[in-house]
C-alpha positions as CSV (number, residue, x, y, z in Angstrom):
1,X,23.5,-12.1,17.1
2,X,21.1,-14.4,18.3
3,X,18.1,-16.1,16.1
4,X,15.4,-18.2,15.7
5,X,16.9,-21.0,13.1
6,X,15.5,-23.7,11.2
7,X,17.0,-26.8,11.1
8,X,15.1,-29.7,10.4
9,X,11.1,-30.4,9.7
10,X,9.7,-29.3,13.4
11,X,12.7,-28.5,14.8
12,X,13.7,-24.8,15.4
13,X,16.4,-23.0,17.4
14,X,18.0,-20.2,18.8
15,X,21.5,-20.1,17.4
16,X,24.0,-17.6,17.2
17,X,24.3,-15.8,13.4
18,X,26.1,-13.4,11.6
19,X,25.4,-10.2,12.2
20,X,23.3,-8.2,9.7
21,X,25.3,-5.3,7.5
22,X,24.2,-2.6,5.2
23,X,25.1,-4.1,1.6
24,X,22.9,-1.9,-0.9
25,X,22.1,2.0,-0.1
26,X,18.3,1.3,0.1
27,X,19.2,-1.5,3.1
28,X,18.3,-0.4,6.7
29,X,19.5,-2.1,10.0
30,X,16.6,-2.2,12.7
31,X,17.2,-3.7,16.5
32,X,13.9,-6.1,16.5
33,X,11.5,-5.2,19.4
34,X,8.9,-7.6,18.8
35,X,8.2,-10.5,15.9
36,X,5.6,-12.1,15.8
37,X,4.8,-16.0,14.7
38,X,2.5,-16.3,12.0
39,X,0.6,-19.3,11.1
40,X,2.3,-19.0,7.9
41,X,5.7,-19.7,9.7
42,X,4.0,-23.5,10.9
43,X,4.5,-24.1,7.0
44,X,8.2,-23.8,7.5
45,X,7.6,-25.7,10.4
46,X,6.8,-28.9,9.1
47,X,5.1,-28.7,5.3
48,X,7.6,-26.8,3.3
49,X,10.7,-28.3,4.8
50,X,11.9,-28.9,1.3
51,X,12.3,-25.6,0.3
52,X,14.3,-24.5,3.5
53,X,18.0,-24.9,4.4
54,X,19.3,-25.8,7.8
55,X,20.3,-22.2,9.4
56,X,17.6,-20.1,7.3
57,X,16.0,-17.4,10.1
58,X,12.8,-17.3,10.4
59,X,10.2,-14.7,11.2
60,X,8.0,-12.0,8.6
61,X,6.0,-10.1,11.5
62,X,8.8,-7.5,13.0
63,X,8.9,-4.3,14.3
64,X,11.9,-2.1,16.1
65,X,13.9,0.8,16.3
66,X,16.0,1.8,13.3
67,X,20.3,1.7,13.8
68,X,21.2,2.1,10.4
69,X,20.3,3.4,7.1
70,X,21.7,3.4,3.3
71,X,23.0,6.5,1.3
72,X,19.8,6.2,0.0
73,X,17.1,5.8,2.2
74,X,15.3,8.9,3.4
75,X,12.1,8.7,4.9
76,X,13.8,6.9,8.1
77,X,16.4,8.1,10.2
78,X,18.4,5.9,13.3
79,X,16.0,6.1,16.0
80,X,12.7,5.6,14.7
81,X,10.4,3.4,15.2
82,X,8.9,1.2,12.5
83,X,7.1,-2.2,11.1
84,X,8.5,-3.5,8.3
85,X,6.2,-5.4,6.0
86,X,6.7,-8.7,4.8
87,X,6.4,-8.5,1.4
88,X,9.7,-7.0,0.2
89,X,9.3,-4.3,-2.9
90,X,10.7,-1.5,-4.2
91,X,8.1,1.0,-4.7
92,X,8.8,2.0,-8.5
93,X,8.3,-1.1,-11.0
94,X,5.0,-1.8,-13.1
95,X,3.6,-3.8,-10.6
96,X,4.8,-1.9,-7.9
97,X,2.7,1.4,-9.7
98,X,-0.5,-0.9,-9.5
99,X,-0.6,-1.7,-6.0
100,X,0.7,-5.0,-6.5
101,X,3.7,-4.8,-4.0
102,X,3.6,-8.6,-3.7
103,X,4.3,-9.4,-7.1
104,X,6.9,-6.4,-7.2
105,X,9.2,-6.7,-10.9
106,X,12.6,-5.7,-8.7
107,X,12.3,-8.4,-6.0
108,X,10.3,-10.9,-7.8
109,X,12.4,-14.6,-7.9
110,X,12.0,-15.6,-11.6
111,X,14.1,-18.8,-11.1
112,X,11.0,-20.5,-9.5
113,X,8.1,-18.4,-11.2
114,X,7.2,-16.4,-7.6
115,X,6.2,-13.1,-6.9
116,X,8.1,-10.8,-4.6
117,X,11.1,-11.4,-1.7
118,X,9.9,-12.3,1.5
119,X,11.3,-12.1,4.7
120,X,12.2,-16.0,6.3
121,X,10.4,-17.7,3.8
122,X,11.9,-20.2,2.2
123,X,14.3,-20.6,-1.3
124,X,11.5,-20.0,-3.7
125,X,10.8,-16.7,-1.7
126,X,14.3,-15.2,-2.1
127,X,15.4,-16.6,1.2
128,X,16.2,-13.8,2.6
129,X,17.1,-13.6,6.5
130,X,14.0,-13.1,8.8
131,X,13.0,-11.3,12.2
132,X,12.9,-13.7,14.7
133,X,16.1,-12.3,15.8
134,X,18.0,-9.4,17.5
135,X,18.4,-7.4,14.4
136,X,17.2,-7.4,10.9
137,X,18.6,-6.8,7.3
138,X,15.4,-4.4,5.7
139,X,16.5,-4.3,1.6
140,X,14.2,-1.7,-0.3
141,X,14.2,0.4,3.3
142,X,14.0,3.4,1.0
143,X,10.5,2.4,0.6
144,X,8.8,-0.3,2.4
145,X,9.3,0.4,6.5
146,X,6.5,2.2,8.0
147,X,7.3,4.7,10.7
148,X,4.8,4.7,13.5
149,X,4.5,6.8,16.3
150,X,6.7,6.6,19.5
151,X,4.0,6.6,21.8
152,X,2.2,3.0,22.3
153,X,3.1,-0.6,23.1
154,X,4.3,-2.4,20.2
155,X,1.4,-4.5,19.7
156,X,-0.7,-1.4,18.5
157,X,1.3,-1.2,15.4
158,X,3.1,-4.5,15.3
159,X,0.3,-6.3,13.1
160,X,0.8,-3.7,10.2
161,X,3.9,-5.8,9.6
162,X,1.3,-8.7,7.8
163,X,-1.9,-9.6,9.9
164,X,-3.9,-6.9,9.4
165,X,-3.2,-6.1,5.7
166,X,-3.7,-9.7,5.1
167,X,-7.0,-9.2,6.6
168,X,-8.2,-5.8,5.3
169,X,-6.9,-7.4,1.6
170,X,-9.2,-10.8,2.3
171,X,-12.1,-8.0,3.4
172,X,-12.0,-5.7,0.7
173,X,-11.3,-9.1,-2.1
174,X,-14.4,-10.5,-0.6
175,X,-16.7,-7.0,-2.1
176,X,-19.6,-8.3,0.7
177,X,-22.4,-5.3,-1.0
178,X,-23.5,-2.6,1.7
179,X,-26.5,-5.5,4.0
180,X,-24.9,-8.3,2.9
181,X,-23.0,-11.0,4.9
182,X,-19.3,-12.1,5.3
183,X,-18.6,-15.7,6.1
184,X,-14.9,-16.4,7.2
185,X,-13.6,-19.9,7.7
186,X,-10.5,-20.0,10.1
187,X,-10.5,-18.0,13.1
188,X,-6.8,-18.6,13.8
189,X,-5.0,-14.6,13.6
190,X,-5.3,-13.9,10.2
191,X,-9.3,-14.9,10.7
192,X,-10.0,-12.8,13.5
193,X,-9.1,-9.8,11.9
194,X,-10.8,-10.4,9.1
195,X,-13.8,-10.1,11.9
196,X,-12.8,-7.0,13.3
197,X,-11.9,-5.4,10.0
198,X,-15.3,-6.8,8.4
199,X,-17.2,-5.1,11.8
200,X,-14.9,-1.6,11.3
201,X,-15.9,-1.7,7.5
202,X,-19.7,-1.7,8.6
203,X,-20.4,-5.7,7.8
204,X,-23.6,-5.8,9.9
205,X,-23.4,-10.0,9.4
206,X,-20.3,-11.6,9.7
207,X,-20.3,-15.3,10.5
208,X,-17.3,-17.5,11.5
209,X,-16.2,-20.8,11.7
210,X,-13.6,-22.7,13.5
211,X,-13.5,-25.7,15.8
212,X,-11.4,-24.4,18.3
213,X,-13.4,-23.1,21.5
214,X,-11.0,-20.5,22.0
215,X,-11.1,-19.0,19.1
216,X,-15.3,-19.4,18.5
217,X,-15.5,-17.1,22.1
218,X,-13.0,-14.6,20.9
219,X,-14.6,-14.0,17.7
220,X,-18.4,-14.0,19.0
221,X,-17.3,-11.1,21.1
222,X,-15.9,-9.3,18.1
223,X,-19.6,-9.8,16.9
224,X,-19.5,-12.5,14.7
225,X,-21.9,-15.3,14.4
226,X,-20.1,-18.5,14.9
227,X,-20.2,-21.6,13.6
228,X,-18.9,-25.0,15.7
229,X,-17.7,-27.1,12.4
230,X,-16.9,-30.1,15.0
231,X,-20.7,-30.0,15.7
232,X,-22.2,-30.3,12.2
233,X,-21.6,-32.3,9.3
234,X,-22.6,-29.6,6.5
235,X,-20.9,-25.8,7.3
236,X,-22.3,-24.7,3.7
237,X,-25.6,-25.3,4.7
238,X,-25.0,-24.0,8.0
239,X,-24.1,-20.9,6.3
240,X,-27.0,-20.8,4.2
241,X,-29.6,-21.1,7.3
242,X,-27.6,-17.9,8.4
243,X,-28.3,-15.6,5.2
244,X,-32.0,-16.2,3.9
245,X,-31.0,-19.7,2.2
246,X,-28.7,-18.2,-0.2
247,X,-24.9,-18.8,1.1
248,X,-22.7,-15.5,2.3
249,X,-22.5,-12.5,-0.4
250,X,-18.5,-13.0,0.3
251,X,-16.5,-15.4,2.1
252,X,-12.6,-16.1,3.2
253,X,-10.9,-18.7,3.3
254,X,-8.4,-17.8,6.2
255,X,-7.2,-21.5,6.9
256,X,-5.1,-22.5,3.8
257,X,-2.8,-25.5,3.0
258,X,-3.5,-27.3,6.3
259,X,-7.1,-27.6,6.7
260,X,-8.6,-30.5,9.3
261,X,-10.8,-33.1,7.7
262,X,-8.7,-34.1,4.4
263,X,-6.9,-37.1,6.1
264,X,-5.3,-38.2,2.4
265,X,-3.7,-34.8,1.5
266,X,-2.7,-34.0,5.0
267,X,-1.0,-38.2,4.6
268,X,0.2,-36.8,1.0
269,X,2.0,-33.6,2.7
270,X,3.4,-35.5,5.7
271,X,5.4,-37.5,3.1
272,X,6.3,-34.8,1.1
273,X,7.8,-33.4,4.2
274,X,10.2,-36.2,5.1
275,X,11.4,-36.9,1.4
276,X,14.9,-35.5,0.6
277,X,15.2,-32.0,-0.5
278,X,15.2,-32.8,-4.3
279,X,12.3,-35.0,-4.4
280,X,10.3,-33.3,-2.1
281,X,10.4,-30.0,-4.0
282,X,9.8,-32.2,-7.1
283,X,6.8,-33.9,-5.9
284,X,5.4,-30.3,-4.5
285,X,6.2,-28.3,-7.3
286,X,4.6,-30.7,-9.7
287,X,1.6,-33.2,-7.4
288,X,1.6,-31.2,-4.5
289,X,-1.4,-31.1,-3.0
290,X,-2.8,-29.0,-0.1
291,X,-6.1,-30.2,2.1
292,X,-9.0,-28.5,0.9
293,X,-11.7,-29.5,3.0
294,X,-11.6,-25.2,3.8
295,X,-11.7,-24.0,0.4
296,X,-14.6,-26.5,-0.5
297,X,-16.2,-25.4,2.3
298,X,-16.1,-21.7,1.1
299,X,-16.7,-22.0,-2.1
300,X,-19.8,-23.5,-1.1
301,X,-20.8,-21.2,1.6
302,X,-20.9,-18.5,-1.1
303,X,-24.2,-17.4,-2.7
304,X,-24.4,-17.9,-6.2
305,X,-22.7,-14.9,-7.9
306,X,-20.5,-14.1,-4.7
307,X,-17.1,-13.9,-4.3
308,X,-15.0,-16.2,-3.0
309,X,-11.4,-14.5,-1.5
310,X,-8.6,-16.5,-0.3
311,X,-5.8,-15.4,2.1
312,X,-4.8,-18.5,3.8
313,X,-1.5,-20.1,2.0
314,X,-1.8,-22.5,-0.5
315,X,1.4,-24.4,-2.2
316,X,-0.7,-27.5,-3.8
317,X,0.4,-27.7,-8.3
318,X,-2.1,-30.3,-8.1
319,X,-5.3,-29.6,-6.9
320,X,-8.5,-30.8,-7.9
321,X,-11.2,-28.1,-7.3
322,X,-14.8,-29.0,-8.1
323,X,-15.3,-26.4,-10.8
324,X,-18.3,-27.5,-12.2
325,X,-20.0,-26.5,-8.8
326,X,-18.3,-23.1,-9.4
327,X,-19.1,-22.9,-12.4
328,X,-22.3,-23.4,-12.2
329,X,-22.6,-21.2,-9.0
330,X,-20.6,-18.4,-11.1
331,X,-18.4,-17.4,-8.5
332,X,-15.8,-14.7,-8.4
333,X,-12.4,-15.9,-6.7
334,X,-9.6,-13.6,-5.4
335,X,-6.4,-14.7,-4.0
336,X,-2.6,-13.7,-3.5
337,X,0.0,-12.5,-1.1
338,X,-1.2,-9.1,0.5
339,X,0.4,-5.8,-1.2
340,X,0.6,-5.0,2.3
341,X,2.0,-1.1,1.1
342,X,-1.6,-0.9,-0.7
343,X,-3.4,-1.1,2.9
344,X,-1.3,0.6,5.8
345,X,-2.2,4.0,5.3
346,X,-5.6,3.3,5.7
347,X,-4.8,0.8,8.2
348,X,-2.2,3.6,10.1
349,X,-5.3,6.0,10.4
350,X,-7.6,3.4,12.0
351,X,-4.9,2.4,14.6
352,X,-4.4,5.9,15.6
353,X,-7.7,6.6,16.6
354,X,-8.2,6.5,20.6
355,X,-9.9,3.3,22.1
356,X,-7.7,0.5,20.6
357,X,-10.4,0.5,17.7
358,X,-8.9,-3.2,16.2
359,X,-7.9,-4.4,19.4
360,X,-4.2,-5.0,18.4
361,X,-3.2,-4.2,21.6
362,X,-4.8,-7.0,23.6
363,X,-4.7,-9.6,20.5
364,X,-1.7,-11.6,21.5
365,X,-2.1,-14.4,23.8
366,X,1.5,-14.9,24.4
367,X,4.0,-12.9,25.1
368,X,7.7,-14.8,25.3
369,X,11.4,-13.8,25.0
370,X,13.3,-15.3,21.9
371,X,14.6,-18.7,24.2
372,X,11.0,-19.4,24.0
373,X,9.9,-19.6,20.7
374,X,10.6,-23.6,19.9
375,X,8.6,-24.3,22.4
376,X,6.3,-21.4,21.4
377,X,6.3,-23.0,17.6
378,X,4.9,-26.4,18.8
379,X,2.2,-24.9,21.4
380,X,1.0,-23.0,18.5
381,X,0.9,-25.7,16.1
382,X,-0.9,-28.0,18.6
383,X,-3.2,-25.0,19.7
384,X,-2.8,-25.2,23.5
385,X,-2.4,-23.4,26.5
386,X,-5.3,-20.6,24.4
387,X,-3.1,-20.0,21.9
388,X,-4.2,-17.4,19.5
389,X,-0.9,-15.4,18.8
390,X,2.7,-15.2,20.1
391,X,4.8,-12.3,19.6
392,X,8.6,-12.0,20.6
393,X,10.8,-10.3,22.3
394,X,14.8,-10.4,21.2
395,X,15.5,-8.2,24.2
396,X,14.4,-10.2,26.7
């Protein structure tokens, strides 16, 4: 079959693969109709080249029709059509019991101390084949694909597979009290639902902030209040003119590892990413350090006593955080993968309701077959041409 393939730090190609088999009975074979990019894949792309081996496929947003199931998956049959979360887990374990599908005992990878599998995500994730390609390998199929109904284009469900959980997680980890306000910083995908979500939930204030013109219009007519951070010199205080003086009751960090305006950690990462393999996972796994001009930002923008929730990617072991500032301002922090299985019921109900409630279906900005996506990668790292999201089609 045909794939989207790393093979090199910003460098990405269609290649022809092996096809995907059913090994275990709880695997399921799907036929990819659409995959998305997330902004967690421009990681791959460039900062955790380290941890990646030329030929890994890429891809954690997918969605298609099922060809094949194990002896032991049940609650899909060949035909139907499902998303299949990124977070890989099996349903059963301690964690699993909790909610906590991300750190999930059966597919968690104890060799590097990480949480659950995840689908074209790199060595310390379990490196296990992704979606950006014709078909897909789904292990744990007895429990984590969600059928969805037949009737709709794909990009009304296709987000269950990671954006919106992400989102409705970061929302609900935020606990903004009924009249408070939400500040989110990052309006890239992951952001912008954590607007619409916010809005859904009945957050009357909901403030965002970006630099990217594009994504400050989008977000406005979503109904948040946006904030230009290329304009100002001080987003906290921003923030604080917005909500009586105080700061936002919760706010999320939706940017991550790759913030703008922390020129030495971005110079740090940039080496990181051309060292060979072994020294590169060395330095990261030990001084790696992420830009954190976001995540000072939010931590700021909180009032004292609020919650702080993060659900951009981090990877820094090294980080210096001001905690005596959050200390002092006694905030509450929240963080991790989403246990996306915790949140797509809820999320299900919302997306079948008439009217396109969440406006999945006119999210995406780009819409390209499989040949497309390098050049897809780069014109989403660079933000041009608009783009907001590209989703993929195999079949095309």
């Amino acid at each position: 079959m045909r794939a989207l393939t790393w093979q090199g730090r910003e460098n990405v190609a269609v290649t022809e693969v092996p096809d995907p088999i059913i090994k275990e009975p709880t695997d399921a074979i799907i036929k990819v109709t659409s995959t998305a990019i997330c902004g967690s894949d421009l990681h791959l792309y460039s900062m955790l080249s380290p941890f990646l081996s030329e030929g890994d496929v890429l891809g954690h947003e997918t969605m298609g029709i099922v060809q094949e199931v194990g002896s032991e998956v049940t609650h899909i049959s060949p035909g139907d059509r499902v998303v299949v979360p990124f977070t890989i887990s099996c349903g059963h374990c301690w964690m699993c019991d909790r909610g906590l599908f991300s750190q999930c005992e059966t597919t968690q990878n104890r060799e590097h101390d990480c949480g659950a599998s995840l689908f074209g995500y790199t060595s310390l994730y379990g490196q296990v084949p992704g979606g950006q390609a014709e078909y897909l390998r789904v292990p744990h199929a007895d429990f984590g694909p969600v059928a969805v109904p037949s009737e709709g284009p794909d990009d009304r469900w296709l987000f269950l597979s990671d954006v919106l959980p992400t989102a409705w997680q970061g929302v609900v980890y935020a606990d903004v009290p009924p009249g408070g306000a939400l500040a989110v910083v990052g309006l890239g995908p992951i952001g912008q639902f954590c607007v619409r979500v916010a809005r859904h939930m009945g957050i009357e204030t909901v403030i965002g902030v970006d630099r990217v013109p594009e994504r400050l219009e989008l977000a406005a007519r979503s109904g948040a209040l946006v904030i230009d951070e290329s304009r100002i010199d001080d987003v906290p205080q921003a923030v604080r003119e917005l909500t009586a003086g105080r700061g936002a009751d919760g706010v999320i960090d939706a940017v991550g590892m790759e913030a703008h305006g922390s020129p030495v950690s971005a110079a740090m990462q940039k080496m990181t990413g051309v060292l060979p393999d072994v020294m590169g996972r060395a330095v990261m796994q030990r001084a790696g350090v992420d830009r954190l001009a976001a995540l000072h930002d939010a931590a700021l923008s909180a009032r004292r006593g609020g919650t702080v929730s993060l659900v951009g990617v981090y990877g820094g072991a090294a980080d210096p955080m001001n905690l005596l500032k959050m200390f002092d301002r006694q905030l509450t922090l929240r963080m991790g993968q989403a246990n996306v299985r915790q949140w797509t019921g809820e999320i299900l109900d919302v997306l079948r309701e008439p009217g396109d409630v969440l406006g999945t279906e006119t999210f995406a900005t780009h819409h390209l077959s499989l040949d497309e996506a390098p050049g897809a990668y780069e014109m989403f790292q660079k933000k041009q041409d608009g783009c907001i999201k590209v989703v993929l089609h195999p079949g095309t």
